[in-house]
Phi, psi and omega in degrees: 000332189289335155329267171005298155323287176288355150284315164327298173312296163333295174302345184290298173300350140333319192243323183301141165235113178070196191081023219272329177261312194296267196327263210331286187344301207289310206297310177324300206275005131320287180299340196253340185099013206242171166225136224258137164271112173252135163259139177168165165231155210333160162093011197253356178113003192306292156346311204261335180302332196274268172352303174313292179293359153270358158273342194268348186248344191061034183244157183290189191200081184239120190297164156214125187273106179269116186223137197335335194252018217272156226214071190352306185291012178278321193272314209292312208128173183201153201256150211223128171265145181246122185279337156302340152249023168064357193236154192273145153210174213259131161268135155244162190273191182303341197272359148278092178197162163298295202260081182302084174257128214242081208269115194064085163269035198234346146322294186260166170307199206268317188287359186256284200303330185261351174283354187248035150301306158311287146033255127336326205226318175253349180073024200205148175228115173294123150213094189103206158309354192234131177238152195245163183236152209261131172311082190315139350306167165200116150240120192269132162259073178270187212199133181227142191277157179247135208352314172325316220302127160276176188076002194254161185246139117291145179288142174299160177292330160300309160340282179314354193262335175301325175288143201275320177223135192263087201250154209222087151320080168313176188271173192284164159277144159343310191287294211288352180250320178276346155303307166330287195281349175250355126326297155256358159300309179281354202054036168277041165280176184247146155273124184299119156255171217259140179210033191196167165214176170287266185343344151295279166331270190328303145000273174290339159305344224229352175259276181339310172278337177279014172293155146304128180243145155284140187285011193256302177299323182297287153359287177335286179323306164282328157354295197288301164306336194258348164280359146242032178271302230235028196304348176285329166295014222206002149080035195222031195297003198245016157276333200306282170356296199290002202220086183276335165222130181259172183296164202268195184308300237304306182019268175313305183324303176287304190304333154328321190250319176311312179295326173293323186258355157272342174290333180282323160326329210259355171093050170234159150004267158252143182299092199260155169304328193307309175289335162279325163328318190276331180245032196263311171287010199243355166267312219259338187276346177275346208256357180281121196266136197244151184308160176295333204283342187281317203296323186286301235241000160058045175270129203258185186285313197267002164295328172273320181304345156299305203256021165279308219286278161011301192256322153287131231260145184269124241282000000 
């Protein structure tokens, strides 16, 4: 099955160039059931990656442009009355799909961003009385602008605690920009064929949980997390200050799972320190809620989770 996995890749880099924690990331947030939060700024491929990957899977794939005037019944659905039979019936919106992008969800307000909470979360949408349960796979991607941006919302924190990883998109390397371009210069992309089915994905979710975690690595795990609600036990007493909310269970819940499907990624077993090391600010920076004195003092989320990673001891 980990073949697979690497036709999926493959098909990707037909269009994709670089991008390698973005792929993984989407891939992660498949095998896990999670759903991923991107920082970035325009141009970076995001769109066409999700896309890409829902061609290589045969899943459905529908975008949504999140803007200040933007409607809950825009993303969920709405009940519609039809005066030829005299009775109401229901639309539903873009969020019944496999693959969901939710592009600048950082645009609309709080009451648009909170319509995909349920969502998210329960695999299921209220509309009017009746609730529909959502089509397995199901992953929402959204694209978030970065904080400077003018015109922009924060995400509420219940929102942000739903995404499993908040991944923060750079720009491409020289080589890898200039591939880009003589790429869309010649129109030498390839066509994405379909190389996976949803029954492979199960398939591969059900590989995934048999990776091996050691009862040391589990620990591990919780450690990173509880230091960071508590960093004075843990011999980190000059964090405290900086930190007003440290991360919730779901934490633990994704760095658990995030690490068994990126270890499978990389074609191992087991679960390594290597491995929680790698995915830890990308579970954790969206979920530290941080104090006024770290803003004034221009202490970022992954600044501290460096020096947890530093200080706790390693299994």
């Amino acid at each position: 099955m980990r073949k697979i996995v690497e036709n999926i890749k493959s098909e990707i880099k037909k269009i994709v160039v670089g991008q390698e924690k973005m792929i993984d990331g989407l891939l992660i947030g498949l095998l896990c059931d999670g759903h991923i939060l991107l920082e970035g700024v325009p141009g970076l491929a995001k769109t066409t990656t999700v896309n890409a990957l829902s061609k290589t899977l045969g899943l459905e794939f529908k975008r949504v442009q999140f803007t200040p005037d933007l409607l809950p019944s825009d993303i969920v659905g709405t009940e519609i009355y039809d005066p030829a039979k005299n009775e109401f019936k229901i639309k539903k919106g873009p969020v019944f799909t496999n693959l969901l992008l939710a592009d600048e969800i950082n645009r609309a307000p709080a009451k648009v961003q909170s319509a995909l909470l349920e969502v998210m979360q329960e695999r299921q949408v209220t509309i009017g009385d009746k609730t529909f349960f959502i089509d397995t796979p199901f992953l929402v991607m959204a694209t978030q602008n970065p904080v400077e941006s003018e015109g922009a919302y924060n995400l509420p924190e219940a929102q942000l605690d739903r995404f499993m990883l908040k991944l923060v998109v750079g720009y491409n390397t020289k080589e890898e920009e200039l591939e880009i371009a003589r790429r869309v210069a010649n129109n030498a992309f390839g066509e994405i064929e379909k190389v996976a089915s949803k029954e492979d994905l199960e398939e591969l979710k059900k590989e995934v949980k048999e990776v091996h975690m050691d009862k040391e690595i589990e620990e591990y795990i919780v450690d990173i997390v509880f230091a960071t609600r508590k960093p004075q036990n843990y011999e980190m007493e000059e964090l405290k200050n900086f930190i007003d909310f440290g991360a919730s269970p779901r934490a633990t819940i994704d760095m658990y799972k995030a690490s068994r499907a990126l270890a499978y990624l990389r074609g191992k077993d087991y679960v390594s320190p290597l491995d929680i090391a790698y995915i830890a600010k990308d579970v954790l920076r969206h979920r530290i809620i941080l104090s006024y004195e770290a803003e004034a003092e221009d202490i970022t989320s992954d600044f501290i989770i460096e020096k947890i990673l530093e200080k706790v001891p390693i299994p």
